[in-house]
C-alpha positions as CSV (number, residue, x, y, z in Angstrom):
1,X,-76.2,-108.7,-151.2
2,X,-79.9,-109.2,-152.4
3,X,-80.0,-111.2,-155.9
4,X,-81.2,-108.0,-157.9
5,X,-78.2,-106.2,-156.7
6,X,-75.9,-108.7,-157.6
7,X,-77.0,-108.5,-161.2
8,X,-77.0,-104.9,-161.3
9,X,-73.4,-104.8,-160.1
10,X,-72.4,-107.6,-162.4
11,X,-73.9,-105.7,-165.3
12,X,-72.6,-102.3,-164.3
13,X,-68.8,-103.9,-164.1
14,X,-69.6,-105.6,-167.7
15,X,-70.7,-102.1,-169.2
16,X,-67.6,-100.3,-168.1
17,X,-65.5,-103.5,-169.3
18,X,-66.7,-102.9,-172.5
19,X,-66.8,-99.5,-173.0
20,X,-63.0,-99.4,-172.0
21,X,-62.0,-102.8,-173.3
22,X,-60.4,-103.4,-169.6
23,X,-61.9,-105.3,-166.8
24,X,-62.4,-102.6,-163.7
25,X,-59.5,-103.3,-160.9
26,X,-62.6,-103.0,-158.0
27,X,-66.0,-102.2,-158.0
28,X,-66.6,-100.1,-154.2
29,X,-70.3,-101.0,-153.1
30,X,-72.3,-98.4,-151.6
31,X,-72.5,-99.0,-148.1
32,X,-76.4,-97.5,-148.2
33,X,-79.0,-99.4,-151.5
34,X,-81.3,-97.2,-150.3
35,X,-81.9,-94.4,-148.6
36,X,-78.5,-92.7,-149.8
37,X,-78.9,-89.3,-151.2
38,X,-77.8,-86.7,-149.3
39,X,-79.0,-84.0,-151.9
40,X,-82.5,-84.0,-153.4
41,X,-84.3,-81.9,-155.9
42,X,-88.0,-81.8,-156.0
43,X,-90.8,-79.1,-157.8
44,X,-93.7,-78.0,-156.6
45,X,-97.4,-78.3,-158.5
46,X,-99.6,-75.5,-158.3
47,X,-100.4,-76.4,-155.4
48,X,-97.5,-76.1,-153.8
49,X,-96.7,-79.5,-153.2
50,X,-93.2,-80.9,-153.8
51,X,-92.6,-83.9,-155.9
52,X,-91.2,-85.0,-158.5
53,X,-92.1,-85.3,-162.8
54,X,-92.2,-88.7,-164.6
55,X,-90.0,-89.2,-167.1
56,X,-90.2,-87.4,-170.4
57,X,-93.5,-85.9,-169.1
58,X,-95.4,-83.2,-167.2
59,X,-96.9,-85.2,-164.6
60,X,-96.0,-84.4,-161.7
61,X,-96.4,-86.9,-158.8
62,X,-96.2,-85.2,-155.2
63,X,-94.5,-87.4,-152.6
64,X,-93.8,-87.2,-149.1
65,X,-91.0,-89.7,-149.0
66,X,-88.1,-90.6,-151.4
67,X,-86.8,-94.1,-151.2
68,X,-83.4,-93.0,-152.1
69,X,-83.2,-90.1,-150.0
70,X,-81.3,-90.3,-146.6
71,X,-83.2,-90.8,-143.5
72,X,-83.1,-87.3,-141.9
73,X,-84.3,-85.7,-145.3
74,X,-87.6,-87.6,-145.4
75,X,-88.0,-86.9,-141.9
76,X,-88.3,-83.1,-143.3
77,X,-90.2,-84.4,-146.0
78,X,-93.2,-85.7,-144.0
79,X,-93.3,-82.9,-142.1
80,X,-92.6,-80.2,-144.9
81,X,-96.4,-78.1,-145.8
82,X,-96.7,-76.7,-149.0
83,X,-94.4,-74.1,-150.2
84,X,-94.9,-71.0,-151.7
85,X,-95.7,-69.7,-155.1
86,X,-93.1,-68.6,-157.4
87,X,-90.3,-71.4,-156.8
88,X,-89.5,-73.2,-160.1
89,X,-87.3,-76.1,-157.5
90,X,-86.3,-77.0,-154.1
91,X,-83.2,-78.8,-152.9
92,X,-83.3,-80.5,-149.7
93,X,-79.4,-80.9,-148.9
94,X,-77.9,-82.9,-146.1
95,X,-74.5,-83.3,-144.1
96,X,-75.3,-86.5,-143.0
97,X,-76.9,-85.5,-139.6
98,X,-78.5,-81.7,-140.6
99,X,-80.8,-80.7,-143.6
100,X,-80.9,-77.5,-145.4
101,X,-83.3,-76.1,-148.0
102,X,-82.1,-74.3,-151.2
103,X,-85.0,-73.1,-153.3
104,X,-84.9,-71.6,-156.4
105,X,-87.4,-68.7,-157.6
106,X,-88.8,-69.2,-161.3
107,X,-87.0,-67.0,-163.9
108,X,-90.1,-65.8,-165.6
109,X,-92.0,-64.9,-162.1
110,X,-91.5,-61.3,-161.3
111,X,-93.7,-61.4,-158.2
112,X,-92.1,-61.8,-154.8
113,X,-91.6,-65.0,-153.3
114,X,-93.5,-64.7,-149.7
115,X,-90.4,-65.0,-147.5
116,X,-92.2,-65.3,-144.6
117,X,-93.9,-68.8,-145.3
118,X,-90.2,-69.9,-146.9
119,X,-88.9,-69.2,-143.3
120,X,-92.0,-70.8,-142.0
121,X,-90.9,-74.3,-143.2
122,X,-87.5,-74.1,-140.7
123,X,-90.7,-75.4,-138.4
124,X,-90.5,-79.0,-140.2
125,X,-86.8,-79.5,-138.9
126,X,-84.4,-77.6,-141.1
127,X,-81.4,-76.6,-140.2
128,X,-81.5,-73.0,-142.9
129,X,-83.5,-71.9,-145.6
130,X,-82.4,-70.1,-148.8
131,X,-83.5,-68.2,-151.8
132,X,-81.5,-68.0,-154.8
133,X,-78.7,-68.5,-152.9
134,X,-79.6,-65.8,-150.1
135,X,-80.3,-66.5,-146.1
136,X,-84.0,-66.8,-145.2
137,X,-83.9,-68.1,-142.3
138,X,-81.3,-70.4,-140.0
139,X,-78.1,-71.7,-141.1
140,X,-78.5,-72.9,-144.9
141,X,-74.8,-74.1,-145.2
142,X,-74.0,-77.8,-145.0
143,X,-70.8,-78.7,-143.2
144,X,-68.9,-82.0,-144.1
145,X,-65.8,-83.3,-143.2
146,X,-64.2,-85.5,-145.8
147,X,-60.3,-86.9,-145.5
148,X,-59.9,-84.5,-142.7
149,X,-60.9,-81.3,-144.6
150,X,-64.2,-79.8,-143.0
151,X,-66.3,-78.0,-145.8
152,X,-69.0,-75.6,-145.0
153,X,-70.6,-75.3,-148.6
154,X,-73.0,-72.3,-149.5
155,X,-76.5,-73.8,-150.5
156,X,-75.4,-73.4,-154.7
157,X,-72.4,-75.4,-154.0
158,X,-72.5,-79.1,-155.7
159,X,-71.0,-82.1,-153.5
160,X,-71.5,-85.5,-154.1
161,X,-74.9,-87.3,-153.1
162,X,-73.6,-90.7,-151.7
163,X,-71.7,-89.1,-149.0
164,X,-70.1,-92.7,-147.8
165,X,-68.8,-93.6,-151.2
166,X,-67.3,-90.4,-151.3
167,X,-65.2,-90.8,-148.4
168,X,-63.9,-94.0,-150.5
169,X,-63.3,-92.0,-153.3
170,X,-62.1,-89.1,-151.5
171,X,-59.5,-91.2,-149.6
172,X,-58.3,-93.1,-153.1
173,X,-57.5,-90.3,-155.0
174,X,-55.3,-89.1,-151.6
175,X,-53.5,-92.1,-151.8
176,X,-53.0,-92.6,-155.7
177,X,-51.6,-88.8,-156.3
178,X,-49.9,-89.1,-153.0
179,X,-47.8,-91.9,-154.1
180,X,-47.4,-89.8,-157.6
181,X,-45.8,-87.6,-155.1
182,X,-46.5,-84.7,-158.2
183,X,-44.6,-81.0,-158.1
184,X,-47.6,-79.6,-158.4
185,X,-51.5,-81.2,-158.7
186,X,-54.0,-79.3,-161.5
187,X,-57.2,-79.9,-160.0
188,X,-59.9,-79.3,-163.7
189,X,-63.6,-78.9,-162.4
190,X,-62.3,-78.9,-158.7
191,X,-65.6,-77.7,-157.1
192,X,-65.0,-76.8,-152.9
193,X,-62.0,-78.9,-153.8
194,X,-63.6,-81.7,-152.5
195,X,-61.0,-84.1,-154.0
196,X,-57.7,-82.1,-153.9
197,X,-57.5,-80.1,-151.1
198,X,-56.6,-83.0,-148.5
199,X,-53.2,-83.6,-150.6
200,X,-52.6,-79.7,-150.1
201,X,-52.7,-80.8,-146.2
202,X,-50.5,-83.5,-147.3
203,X,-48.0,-80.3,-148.9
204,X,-49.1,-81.4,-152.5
205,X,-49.3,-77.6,-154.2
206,X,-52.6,-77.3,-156.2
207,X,-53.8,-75.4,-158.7
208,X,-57.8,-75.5,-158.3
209,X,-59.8,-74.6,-161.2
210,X,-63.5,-74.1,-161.4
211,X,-66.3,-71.9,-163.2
212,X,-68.9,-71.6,-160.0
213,X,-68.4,-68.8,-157.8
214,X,-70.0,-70.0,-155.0
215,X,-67.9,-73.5,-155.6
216,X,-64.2,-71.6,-155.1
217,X,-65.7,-68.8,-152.4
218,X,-66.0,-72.2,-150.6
219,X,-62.6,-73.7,-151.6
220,X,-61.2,-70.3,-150.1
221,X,-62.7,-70.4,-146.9
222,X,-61.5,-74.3,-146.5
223,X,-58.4,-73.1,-147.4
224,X,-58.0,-70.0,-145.0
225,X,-59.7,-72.3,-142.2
226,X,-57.1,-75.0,-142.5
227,X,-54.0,-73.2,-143.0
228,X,-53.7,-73.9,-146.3
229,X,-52.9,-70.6,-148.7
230,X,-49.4,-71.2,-149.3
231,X,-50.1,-74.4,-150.9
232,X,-53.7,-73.5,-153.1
233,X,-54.2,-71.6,-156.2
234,X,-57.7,-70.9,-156.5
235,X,-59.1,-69.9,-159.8
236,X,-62.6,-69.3,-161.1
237,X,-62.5,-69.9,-165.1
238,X,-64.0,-72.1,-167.2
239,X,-62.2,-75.4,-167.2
240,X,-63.4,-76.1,-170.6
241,X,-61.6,-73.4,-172.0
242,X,-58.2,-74.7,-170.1
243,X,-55.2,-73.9,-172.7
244,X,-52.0,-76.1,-172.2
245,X,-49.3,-73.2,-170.9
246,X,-52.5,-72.1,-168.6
247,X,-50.9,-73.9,-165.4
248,X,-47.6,-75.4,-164.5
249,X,-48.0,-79.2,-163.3
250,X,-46.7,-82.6,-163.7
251,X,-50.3,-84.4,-162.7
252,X,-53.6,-83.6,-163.5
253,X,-57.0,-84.5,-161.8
254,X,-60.4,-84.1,-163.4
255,X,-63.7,-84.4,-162.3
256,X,-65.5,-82.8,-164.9
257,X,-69.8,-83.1,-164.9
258,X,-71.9,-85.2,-166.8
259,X,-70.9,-83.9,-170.3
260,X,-67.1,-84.1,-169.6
261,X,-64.4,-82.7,-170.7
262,X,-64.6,-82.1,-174.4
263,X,-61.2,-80.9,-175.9
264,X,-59.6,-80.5,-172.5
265,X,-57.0,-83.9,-172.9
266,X,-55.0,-82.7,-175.9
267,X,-54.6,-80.0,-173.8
268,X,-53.1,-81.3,-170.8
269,X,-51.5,-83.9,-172.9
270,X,-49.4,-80.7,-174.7
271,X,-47.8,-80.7,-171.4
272,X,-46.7,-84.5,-171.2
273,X,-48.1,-84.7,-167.2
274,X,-46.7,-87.6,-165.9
275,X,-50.4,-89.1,-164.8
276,X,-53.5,-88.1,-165.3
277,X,-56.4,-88.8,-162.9
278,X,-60.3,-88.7,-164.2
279,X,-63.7,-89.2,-162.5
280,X,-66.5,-89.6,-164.5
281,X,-70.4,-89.7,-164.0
282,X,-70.7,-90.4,-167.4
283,X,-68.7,-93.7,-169.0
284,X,-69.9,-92.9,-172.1
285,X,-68.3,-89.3,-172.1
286,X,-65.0,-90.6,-170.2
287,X,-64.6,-92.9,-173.3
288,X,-64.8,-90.1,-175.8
289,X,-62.4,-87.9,-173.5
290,X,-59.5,-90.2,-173.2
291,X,-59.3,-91.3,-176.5
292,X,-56.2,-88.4,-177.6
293,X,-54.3,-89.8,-173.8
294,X,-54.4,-93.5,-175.1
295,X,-53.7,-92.8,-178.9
296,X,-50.5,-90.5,-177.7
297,X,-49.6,-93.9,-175.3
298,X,-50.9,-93.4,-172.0
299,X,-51.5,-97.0,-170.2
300,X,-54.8,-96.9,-168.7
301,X,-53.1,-98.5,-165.6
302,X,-56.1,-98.3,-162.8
303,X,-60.0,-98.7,-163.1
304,X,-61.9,-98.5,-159.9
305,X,-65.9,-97.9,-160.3
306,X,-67.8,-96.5,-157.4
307,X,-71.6,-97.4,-156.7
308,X,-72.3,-93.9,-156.3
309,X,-75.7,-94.3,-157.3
310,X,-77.2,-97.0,-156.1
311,X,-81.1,-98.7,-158.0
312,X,-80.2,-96.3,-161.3
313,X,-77.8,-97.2,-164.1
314,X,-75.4,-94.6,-163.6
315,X,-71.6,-94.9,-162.1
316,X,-69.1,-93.2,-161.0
317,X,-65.3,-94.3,-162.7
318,X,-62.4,-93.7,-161.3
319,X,-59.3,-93.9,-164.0
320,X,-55.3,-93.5,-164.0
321,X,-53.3,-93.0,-166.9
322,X,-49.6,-92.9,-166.8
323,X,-46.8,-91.3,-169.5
324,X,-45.5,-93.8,-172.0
């Protein structure tokens, strides 16, 4: 591992030390330093070139490369002319292998989008092209298989960006809830069910909760595909606003966004689940959230932190909590 690695890694483990006065258990290198995103979003200048702004600013710099975007996405990149007028952003999403492009029209622009140069741009490689959410042109879905669940996610869907890290992470939480061996899994901010659908397969019941349409559509499809109905609740509400009574379940699983979960653990702890199981992108935020679960007694008994993002100061924490 290169020297300036090394320190960032060191530094990262030290900053989660201290923000949860407990040394982590692991820290799970990335497998990729560079060249790891598997979703990027860039905006175009008047011009129509895509790039991205500088901090705190309204410069924008195009680029035709991204040093932390997978391979096959700048090969699009290079290749990519200018786009259209009337897009606000562009998301180039990948499945590893594939690369799809989900662009978003400006709210205040009441022109049409031309939709013939939008399909125009399948010519620098893509796989599918969307608008707003709608086919253009192509395929615009990403398929990924994760912990033997194969996802084909609708171009508003959110998955992770380091796609190797989360297999790790994917595969941990399997194994943690699986020895838990629960009566029934509440998955909070569940997404596609990218983290509890392979305990359904393992006959774990789950109730799936999550606020984006597009997210549980997806879940619902993985679930029909794989033969899994009898063992998934799906749900699309506001996880926020979860109220303890809401859902039967012994352990609960949250992966919550960058803000948290705010109110949400005196909640669940109403119920007395025997574990609870958080990911956070935000340490700061995951501090704040568990403060009512370790006040009430819960032993913070498991700290993993996942380079999920690589040259950027941001981690992903893995934490288990058990009942006193």
């Amino acid at each position: 591992m290169p020297d300036n690695e090394a320190m960032q890694r060191s530094a990262r483990g030290e900053w989660i030390a201290r923000l949860l006065e407990r040394e982590p258990d692991q820290l799970v290198d990335s497998p990729r330093l560079e060249n790891y995103r598997a979703r990027i979003t860039l905006h175009p200048d008047d011009a129509g070139r895509l790039g991205y702004f500088r901090p705190r600013s309204h410069i924008h710099d195009p680029i035709t490369a991204c040093p932390l975007a997978r391979p096959e996405i700048n090969a699009v990149l290079a290749k990519l002319p200018p786009v259209p007028k009337g897009l606000d952003a562009v998301e180039l999403r990948s499945s590893g292998s594939s690369v799809v492009l989900a662009a978003r029209r400006r709210k205040q622009h009441r022109g049409k989008v031309d939709r013939r140069a939008l399909a125009a741009l399948m010519d620098a490689g893509l796989q599918g092209v969307a608008l707003d959410g709608a086919t253009i042109a192509g395929d615009p879905t990403t398929t990924l298989t994760v912990s033997d669940i194969t996802h084909r996610l609708q171009p508003a869907t959110f998955y992770q960006v380091n796609l190797e890290i989360n297999a790790h992470m994917v595969a941990l939480v399997r194994a943690r809830i699986n020895t838990l061996a629960p009566s029934r899994l509440l998955d909070l901010y569940a997404g596609a069910g990218n983290l509890s659908l392979p305990l359904a397969a393992d006959g774990i019941p789950v109730t799936l909760i999550e606020s984006a349409p597009s997210s549980t559509a997806d879940a619902a499809h993985t679930v029909k595909r794989h033969g899994l109905s009898s063992q998934v609740e799906i749900r699309t509400a506001n996880a926020n606003r979860f109220q303890a009574g809401d859902a039967f379940f012994d352990v609960a699983l949250l992966d919550p966004p960058r803000r948290g979960a705010p109110g949400v653990l005196p909640q669940l702890l109403m119920t007395r689940p025997r574990a609870i199981i958080y990911i956070s992108c935000n340490p700061a935020a995951l501090v704040r959230d568990l403060k009512p679960a370790r006040a009430a007694g819960y032993t913070l008994d498991e700290v993993v932190v996942f380079e999920m993002f690589p040259q950027t100061p941001h981690a992903e924490v893995f934490v288990r909590l058990s009942r006193p």
